[in-house]
Backbone bond lengths (Angstrom), bond angles and torsions (degrees), N, CA, C in turn:
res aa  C-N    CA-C-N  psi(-1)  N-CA   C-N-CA  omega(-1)  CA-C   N-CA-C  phi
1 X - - - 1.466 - - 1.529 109.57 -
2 X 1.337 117.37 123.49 1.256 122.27 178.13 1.415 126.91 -83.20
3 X 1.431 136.52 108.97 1.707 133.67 -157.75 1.329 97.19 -96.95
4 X 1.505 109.98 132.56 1.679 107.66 146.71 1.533 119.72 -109.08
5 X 1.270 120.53 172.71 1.019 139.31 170.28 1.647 131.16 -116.94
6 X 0.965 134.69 111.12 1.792 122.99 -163.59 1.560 88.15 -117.47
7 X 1.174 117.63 111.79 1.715 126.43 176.23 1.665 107.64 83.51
8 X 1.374 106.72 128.82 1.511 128.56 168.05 1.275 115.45 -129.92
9 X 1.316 107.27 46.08 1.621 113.81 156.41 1.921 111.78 -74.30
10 X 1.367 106.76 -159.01 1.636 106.01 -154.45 2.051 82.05 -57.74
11 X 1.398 128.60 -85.91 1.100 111.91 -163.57 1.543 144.14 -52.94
12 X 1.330 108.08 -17.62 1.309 112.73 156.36 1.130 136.14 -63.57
13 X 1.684 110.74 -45.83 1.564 116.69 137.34 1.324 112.57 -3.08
14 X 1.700 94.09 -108.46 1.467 107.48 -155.39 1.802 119.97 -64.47
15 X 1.899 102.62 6.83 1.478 100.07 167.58 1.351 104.61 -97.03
16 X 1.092 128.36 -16.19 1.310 132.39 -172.60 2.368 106.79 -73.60
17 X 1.658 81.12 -63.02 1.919 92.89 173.27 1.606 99.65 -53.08
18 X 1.172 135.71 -75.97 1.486 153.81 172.24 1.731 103.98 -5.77
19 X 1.684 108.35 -56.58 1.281 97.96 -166.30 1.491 118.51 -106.96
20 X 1.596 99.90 4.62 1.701 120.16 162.30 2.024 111.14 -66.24
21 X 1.857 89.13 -53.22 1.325 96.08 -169.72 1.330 116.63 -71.91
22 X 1.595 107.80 -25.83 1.740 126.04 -176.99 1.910 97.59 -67.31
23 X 1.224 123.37 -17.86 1.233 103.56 -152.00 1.205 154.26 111.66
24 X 1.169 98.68 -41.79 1.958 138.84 176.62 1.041 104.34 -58.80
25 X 1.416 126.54 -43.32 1.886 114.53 -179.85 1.518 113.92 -155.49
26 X 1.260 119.60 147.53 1.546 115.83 -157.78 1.685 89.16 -112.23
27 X 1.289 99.65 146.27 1.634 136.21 -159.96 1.795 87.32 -58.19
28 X 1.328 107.76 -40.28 1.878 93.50 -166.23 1.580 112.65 -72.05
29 X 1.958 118.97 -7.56 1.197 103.46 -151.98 1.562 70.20 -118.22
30 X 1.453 149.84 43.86 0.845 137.62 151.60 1.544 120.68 -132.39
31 X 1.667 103.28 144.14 1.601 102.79 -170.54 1.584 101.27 -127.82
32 X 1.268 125.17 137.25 1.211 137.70 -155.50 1.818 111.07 -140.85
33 X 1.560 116.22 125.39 1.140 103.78 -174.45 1.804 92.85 -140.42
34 X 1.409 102.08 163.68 1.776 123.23 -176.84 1.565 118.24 -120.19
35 X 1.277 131.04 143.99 1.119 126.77 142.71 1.692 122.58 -29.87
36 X 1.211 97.32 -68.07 2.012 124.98 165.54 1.165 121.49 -70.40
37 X 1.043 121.30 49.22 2.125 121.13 -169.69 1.193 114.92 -30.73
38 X 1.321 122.43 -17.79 1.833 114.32 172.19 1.247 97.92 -63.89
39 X 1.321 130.22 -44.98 1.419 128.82 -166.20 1.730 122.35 -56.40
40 X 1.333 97.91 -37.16 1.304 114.87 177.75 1.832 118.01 -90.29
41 X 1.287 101.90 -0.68 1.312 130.03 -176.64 1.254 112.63 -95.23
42 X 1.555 121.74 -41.75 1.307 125.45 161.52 1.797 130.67 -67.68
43 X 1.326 103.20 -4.75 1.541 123.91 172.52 1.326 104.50 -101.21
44 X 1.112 117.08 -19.03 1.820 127.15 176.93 1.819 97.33 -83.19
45 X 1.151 98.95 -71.11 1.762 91.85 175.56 1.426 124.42 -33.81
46 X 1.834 121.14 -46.47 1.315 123.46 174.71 1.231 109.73 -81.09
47 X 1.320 140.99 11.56 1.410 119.24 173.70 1.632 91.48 -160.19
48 X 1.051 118.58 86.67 1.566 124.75 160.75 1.283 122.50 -11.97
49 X 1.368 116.83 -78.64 1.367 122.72 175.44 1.542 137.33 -50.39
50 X 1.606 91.65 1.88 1.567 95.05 176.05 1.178 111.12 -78.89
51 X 1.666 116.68 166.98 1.458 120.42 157.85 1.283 121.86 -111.90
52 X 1.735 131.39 147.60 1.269 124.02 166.48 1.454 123.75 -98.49
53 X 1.112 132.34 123.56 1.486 131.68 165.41 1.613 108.77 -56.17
54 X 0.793 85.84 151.39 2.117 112.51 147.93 0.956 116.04 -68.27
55 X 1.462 127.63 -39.30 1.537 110.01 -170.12 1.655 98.00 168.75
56 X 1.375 90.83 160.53 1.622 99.42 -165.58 1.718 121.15 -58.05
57 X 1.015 117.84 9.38 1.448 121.90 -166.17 1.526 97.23 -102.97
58 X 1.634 105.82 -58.17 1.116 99.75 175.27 1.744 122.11 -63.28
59 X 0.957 95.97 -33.41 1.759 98.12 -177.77 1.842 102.93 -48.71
60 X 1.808 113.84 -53.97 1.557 99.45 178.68 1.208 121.23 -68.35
61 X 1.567 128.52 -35.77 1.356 129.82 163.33 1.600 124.70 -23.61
62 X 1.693 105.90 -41.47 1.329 101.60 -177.30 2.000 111.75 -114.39
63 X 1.395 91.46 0.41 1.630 75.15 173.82 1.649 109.89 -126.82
64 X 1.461 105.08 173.81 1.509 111.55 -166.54 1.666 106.27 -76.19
65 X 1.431 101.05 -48.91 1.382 113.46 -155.86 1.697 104.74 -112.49
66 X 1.371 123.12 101.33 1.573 118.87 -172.70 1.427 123.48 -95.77
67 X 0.835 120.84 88.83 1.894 113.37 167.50 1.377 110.07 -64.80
68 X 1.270 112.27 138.30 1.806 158.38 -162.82 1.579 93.75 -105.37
69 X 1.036 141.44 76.84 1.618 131.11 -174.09 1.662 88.68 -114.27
70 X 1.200 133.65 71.30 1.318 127.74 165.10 1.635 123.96 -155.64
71 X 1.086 119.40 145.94 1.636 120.09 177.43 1.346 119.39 1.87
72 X 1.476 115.60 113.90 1.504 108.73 158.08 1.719 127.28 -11.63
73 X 1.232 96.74 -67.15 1.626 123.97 -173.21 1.778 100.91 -67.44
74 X 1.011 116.62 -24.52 1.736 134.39 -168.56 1.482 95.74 -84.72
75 X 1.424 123.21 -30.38 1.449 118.34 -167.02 1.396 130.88 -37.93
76 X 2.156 81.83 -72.64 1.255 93.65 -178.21 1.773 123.67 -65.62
77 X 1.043 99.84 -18.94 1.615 103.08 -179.58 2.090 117.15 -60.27
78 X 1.576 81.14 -34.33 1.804 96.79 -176.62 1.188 81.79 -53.57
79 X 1.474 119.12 -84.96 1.809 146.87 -140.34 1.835 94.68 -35.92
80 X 1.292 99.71 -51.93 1.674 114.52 -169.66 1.890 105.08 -53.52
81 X 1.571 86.60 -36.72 1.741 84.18 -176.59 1.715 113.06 -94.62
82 X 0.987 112.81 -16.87 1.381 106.02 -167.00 1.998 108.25 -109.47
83 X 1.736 110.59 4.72 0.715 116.75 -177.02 2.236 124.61 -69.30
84 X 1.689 101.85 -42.37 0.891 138.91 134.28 2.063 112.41 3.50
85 X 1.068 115.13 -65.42 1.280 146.89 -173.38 1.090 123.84 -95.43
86 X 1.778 129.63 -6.14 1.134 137.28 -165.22 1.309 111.68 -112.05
87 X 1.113 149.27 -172.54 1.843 142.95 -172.83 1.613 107.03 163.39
88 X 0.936 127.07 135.31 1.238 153.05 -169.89 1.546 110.67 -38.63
89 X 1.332 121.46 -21.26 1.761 117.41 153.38 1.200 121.01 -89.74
90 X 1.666 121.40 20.15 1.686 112.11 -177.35 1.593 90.13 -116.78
91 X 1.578 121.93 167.25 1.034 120.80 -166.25 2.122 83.81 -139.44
92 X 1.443 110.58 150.50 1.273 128.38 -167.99 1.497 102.43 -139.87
93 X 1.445 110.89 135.86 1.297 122.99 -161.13 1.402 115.82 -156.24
94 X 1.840 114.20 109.52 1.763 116.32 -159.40 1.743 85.70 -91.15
95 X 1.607 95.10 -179.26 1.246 91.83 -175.20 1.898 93.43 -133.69
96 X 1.352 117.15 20.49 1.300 119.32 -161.65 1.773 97.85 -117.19
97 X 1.079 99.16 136.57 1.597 114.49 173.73 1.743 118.13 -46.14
98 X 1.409 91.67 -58.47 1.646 88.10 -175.76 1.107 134.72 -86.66
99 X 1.300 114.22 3.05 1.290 135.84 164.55 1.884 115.84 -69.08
100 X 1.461 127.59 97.19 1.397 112.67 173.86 1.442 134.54 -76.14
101 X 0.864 125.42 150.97 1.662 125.14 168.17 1.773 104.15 -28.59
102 X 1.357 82.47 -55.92 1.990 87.13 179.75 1.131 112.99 -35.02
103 X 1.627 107.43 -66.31 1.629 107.95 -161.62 2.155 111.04 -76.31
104 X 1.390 103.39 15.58 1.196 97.61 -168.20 1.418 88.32 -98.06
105 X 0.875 107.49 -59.97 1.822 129.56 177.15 1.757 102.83 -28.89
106 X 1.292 109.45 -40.75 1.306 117.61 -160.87 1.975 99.71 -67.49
107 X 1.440 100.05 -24.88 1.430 97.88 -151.47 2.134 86.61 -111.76
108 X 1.277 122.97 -10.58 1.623 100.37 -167.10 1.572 97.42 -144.23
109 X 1.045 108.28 157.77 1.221 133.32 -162.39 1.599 124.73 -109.73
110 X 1.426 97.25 43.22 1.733 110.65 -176.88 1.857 91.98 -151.95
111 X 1.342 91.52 -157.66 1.783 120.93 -170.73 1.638 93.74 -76.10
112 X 0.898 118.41 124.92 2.110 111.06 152.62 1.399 110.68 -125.72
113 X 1.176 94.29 169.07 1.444 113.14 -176.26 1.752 106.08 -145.44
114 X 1.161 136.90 167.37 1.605 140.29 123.65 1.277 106.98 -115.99
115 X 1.273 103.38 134.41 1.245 141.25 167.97 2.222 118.73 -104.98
116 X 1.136 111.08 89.15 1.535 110.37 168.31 1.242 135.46 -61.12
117 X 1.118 137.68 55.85 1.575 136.47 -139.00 1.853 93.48 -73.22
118 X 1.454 97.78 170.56 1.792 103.31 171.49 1.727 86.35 -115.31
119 X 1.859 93.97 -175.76 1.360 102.08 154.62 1.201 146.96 -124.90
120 X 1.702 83.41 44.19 1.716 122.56 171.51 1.437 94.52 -89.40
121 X 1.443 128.97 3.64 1.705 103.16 -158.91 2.160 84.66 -102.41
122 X 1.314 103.18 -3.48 1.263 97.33 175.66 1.188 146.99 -77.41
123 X 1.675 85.84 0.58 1.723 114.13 174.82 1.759 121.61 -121.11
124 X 1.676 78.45 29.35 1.411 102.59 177.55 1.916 106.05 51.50
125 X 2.034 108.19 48.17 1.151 77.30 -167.71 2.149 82.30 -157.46
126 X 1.293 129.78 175.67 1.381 100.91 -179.85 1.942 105.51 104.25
127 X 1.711 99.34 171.11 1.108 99.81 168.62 1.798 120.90 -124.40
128 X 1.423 123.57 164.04 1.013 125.30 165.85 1.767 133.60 -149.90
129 X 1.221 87.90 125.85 1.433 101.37 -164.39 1.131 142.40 -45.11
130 X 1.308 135.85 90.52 1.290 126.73 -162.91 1.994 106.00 -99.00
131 X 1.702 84.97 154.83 1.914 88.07 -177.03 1.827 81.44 -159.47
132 X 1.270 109.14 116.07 1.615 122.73 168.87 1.915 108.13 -84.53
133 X 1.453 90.51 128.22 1.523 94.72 155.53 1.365 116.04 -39.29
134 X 1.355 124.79 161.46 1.610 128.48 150.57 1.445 129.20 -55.10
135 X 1.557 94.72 -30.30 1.608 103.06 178.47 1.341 110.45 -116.50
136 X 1.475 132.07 21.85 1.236 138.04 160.69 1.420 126.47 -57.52
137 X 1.708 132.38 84.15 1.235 159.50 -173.06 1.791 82.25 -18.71
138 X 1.370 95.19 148.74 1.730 102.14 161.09 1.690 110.62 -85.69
139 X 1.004 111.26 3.39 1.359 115.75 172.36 1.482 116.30 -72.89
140 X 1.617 107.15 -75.55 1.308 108.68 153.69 1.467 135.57 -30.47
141 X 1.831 115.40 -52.78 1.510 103.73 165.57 1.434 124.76 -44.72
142 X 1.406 127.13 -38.53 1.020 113.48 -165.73 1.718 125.12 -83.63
143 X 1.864 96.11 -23.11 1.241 101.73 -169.26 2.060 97.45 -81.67
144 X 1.217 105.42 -25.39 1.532 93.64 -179.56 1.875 98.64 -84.07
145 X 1.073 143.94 -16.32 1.316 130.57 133.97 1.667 112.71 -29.84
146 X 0.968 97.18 -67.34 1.746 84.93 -154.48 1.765 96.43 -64.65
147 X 1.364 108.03 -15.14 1.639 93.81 -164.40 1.689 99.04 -70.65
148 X 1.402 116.31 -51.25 1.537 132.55 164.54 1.454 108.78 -35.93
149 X 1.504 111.06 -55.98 1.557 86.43 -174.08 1.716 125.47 -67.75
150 X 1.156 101.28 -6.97 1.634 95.70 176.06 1.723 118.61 -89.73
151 X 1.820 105.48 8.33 1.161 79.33 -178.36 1.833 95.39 -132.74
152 X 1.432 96.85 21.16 1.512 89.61 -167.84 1.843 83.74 -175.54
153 X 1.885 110.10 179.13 1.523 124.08 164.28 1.447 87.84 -95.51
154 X 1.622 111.85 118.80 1.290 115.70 142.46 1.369 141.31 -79.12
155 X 1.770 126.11 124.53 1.203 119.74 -134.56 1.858 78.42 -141.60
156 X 1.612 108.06 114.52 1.361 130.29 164.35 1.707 105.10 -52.19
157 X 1.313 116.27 132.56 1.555 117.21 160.39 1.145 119.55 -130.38
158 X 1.767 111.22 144.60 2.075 97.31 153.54 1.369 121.35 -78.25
159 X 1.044 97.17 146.41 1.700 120.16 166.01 1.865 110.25 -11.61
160 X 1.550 105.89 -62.09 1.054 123.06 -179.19 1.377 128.60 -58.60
161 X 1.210 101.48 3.02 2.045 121.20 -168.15 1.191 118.00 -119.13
162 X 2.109 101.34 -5.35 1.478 84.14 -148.24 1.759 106.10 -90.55
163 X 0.855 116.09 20.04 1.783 124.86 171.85 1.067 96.32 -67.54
164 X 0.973 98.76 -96.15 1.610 144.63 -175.57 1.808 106.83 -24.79
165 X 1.228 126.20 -35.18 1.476 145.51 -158.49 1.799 93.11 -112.30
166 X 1.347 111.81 -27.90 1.819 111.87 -177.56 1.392 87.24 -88.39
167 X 1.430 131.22 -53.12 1.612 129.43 -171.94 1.403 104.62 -40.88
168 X 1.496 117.97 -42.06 1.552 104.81 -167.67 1.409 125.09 -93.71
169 X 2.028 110.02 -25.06 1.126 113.52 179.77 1.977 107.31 -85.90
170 X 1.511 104.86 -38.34 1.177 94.42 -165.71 1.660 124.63 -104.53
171 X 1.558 96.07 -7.97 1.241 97.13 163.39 1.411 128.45 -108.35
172 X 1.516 107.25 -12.57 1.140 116.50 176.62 1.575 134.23 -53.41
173 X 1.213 118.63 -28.39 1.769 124.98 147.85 1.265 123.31 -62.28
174 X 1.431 118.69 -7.68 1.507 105.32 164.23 1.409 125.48 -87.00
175 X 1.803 102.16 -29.74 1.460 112.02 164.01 1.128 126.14 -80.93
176 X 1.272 120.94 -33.32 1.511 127.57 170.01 1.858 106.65 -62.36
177 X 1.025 125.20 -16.77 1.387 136.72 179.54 1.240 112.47 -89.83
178 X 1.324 122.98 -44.82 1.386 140.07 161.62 1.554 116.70 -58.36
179 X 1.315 121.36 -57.41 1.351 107.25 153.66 1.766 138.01 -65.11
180 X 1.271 118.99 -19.68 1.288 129.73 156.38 1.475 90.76 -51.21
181 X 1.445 126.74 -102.56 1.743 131.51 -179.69 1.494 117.70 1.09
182 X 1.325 110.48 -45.61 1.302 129.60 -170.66 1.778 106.26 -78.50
183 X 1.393 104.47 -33.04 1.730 102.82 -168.11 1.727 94.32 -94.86
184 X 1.244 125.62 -0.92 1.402 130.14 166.74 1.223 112.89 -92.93
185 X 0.785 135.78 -23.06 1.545 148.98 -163.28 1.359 104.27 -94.41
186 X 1.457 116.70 -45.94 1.346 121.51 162.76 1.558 127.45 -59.54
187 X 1.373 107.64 -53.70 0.857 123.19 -176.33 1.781 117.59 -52.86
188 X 1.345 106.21 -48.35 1.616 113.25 157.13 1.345 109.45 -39.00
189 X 1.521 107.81 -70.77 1.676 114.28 -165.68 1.554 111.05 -49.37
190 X 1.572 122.36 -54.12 1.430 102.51 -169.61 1.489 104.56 -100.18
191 X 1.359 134.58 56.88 1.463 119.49 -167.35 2.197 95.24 -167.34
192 X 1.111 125.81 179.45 1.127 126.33 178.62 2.147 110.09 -101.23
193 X 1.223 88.56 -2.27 1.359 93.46 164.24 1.503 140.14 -48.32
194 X 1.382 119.50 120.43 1.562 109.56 -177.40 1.320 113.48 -85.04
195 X 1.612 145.56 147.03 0.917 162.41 -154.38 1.636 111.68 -68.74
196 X 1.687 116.39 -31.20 1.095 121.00 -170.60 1.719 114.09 -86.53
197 X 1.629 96.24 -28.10 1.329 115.64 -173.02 1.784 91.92 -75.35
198 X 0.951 138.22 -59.25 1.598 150.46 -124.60 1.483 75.59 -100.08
199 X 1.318 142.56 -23.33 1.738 133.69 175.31 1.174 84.90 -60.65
200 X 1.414 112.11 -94.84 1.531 144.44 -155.33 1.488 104.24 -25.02
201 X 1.946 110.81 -60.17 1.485 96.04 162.93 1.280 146.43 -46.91
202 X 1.955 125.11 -55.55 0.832 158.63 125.58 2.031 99.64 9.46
203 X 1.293 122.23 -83.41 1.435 145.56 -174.04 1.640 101.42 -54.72
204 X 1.363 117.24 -60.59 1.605 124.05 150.99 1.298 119.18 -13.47
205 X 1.809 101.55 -60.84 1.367 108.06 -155.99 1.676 110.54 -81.77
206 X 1.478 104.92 -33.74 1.604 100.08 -178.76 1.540 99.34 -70.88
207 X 1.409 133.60 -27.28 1.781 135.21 -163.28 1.415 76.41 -53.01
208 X 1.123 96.52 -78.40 1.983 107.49 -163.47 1.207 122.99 -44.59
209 X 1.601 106.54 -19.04 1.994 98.50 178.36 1.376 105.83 -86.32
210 X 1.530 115.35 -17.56 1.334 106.32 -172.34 1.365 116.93 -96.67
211 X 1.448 114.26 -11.32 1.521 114.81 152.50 1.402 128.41 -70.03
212 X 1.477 116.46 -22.52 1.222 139.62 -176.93 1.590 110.03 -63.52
213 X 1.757 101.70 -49.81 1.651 121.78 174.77 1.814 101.13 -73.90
214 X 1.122 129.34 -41.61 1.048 118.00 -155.01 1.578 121.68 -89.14
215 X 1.935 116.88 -22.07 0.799 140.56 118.76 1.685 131.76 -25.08
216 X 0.902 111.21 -17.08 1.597 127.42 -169.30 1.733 120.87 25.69
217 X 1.476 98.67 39.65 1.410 104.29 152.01 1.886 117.75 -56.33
218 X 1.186 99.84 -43.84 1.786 100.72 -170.33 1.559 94.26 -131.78
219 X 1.680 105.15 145.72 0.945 140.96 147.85 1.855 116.01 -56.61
220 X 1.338 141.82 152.19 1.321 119.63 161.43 1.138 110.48 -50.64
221 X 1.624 134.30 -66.64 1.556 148.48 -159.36 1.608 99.86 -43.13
222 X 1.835 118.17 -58.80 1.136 147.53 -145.24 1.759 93.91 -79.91
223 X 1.753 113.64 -37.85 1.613 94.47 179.95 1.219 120.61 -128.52
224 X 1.465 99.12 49.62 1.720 131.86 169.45 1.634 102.72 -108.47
225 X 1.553 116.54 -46.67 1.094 143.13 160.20 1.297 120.40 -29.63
226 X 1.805 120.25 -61.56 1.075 145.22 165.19 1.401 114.15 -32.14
227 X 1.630 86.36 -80.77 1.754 107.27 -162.30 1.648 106.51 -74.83
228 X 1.470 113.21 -24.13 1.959 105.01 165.44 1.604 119.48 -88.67
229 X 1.361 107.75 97.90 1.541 118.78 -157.62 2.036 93.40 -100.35
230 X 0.900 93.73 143.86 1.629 109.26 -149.00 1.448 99.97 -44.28
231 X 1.489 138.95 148.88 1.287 107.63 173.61 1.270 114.19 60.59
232 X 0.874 110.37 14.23 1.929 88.75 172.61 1.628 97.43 -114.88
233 X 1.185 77.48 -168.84 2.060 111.63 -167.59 2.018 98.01 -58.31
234 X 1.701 110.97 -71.02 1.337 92.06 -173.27 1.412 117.44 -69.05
235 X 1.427 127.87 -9.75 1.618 125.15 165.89 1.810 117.59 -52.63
236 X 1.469 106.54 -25.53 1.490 113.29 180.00 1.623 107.51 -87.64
237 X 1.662 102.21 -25.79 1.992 92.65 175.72 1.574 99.42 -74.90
238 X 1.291 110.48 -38.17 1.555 99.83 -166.24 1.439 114.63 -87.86
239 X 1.178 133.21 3.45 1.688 143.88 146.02 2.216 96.52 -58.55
240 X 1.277 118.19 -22.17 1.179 127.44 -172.89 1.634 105.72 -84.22
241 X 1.377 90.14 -46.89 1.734 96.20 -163.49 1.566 100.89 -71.74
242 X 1.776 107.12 -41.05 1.784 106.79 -172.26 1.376 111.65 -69.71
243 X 1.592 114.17 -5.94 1.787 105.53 -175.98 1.859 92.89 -99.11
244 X 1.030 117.33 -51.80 1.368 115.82 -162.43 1.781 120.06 -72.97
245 X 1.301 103.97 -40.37 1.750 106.66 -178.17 1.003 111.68 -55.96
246 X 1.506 125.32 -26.51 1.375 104.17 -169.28 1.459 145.02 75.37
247 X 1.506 102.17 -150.65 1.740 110.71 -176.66 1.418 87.33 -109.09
248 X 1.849 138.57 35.13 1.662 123.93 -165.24 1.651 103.60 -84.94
249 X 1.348 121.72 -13.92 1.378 104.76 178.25 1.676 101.32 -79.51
250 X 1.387 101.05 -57.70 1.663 110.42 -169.85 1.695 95.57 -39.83
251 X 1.449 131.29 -51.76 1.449 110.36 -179.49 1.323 127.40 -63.52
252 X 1.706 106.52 -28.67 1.337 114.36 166.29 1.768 123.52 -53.65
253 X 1.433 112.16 -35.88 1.416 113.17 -163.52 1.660 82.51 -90.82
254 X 1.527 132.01 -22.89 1.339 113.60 164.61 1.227 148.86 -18.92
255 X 1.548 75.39 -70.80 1.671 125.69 -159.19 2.367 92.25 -87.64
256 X 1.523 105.39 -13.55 1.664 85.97 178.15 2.148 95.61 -104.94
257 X 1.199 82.57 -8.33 1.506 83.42 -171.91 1.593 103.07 -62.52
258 X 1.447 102.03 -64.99 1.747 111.49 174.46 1.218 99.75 -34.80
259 X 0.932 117.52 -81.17 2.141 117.67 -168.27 1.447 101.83 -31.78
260 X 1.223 121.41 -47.70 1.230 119.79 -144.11 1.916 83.08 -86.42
261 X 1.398 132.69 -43.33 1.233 120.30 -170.36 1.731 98.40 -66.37
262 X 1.305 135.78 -39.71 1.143 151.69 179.73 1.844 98.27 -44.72
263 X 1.074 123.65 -75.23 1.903 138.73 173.88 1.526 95.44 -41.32
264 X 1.543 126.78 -52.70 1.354 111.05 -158.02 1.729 103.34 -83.76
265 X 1.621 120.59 -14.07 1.478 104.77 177.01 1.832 111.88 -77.52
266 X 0.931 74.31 -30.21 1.912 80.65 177.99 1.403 119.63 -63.78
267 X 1.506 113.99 -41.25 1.525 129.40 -158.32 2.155 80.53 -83.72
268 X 1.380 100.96 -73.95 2.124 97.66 165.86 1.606 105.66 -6.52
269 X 1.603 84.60 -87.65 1.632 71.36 -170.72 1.348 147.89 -42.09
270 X 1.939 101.13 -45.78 1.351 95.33 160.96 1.528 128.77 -51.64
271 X 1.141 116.59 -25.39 1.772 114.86 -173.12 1.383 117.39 -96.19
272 X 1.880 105.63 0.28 1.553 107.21 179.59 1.666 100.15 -115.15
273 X 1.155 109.24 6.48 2.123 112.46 -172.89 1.438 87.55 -90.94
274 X 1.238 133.23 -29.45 1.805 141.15 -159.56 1.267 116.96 -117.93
């Protein structure tokens, strides 16, 4: 099966390395092209056997299975060009949230899918979102299953989730990273701690919680439970955390919801002006 790629910016990247290193597809049967050809040039340097296109037309012309790794607003313009080239045994696959199966369907003439990847799937590890066209062959479901499962848990969604379900898988390491940063940062400031040391711990400590969860020794509830021993020391940070955090996620899932209603009137229009 021959893979393309249309855009190797940050997520195309790391879906592209992800499913080289996962296994899922070997560097010679995949062809990959950029707006910026250095970009796609630097994925050529790490893996020899790849190929680069010219440009997105040619990239679907020669492969079965196409990933869409580019701008919301960039979508529909690909679909328009690479549609041309496509036929009812190739399967097409965006990698952008607000884009639906619907409106993909509307524009190409094979199997689609979106797929939301994180950039946990780059450690061969994490989840990624799957949502099938209506007319997506059961053939295709399964083989972009198996490609997903080697580089991540693939987890089916509705339409109606898919914010809300991208907030946690795919954005959620930037905030969860951001607040890690934040509990180091502190930790320097009121304590004799050096900054390099208080990473290293800090980075330690999430490795280990997430083996801890993934392992399924603890539940969240169950190893919060654990480690706050009555009266003790972390029962007094987290008397800290339940007065001060607040409503900060609920504004957070706000504040991605708006954006996200903001992306889907724009992306509408483009797919209802044509």
């Amino acid at each position: 099966m021959n893979i393309g790629f249309i855009g190797t910016g940050n997520m195309g990247r790391i879906l592209v390395e992800a499913l080289i290193d996962g296994k899922a597809i070997s560097p010679s049967s995949t062809l990959i092209t950029n707006r910026t050809k250095s970009k796609a040039m630097l994925l050529k340097d790490k893996y020899k056997k790849l190929r680069v296109g010219n440009n997105a037309a040619e990239v679907a012309a020669e492969s079965d299975l196409v990933f869409v790794c580019v701008k919301p607003l960039d979508v529909y313009k690909i679909l328009e060009e690479i549609n041309p080239y496509l036929n009812e045994d190739k399967c097409v696959i965006s990698i952008t949230s607000p884009i639906s199966t619907i409106q993909i369907e509307q524009k190409v003439t094979c199997s689609t899918a979106r797929v939301i990847p994180s950039i946990t799937n780059r450690a061969l590890s994490g989840v990624s979102l799957i949502t099938y066209g209506d007319h997506c062959n059961n053939v295709w479901k399964r083989k972009v299953e198996n490609l997903f499962s080697k580089i991540s848990v693939p987890v089916f969604i509705d339409e109606k989730i898919t914010r809300v379900a991208s907030d946690i898988v795919s954005c959620g390491p930037a905030f969860f990273s951001y607040l890690l940063q934040r509990f180091v940062v502190a930790a320097v400031k009121e304590t004799e701690i050096d900054e390099e040391t208080a990473t290293i711990l800090a980075s330690e400590m999430i490795v280990g919680l997430g083996e801890l969860i993934k392992q399924g020794h603890y539940t969240l509830p169950s190893l919060q439970e654990k480690v706050c021993v009555k009266g003790g020391i972390t029962g007094e940070g987290i008397k800290v955390l339940e007065k001060e955090i607040g409503e900060v996620f609920e504004h957070v899932f706000q504040a991605t919801h708006a954006k996200f209603d903001e992306d889907l009137e724009k992306v509408g229009l483009q797919f209802s002006n044509h």
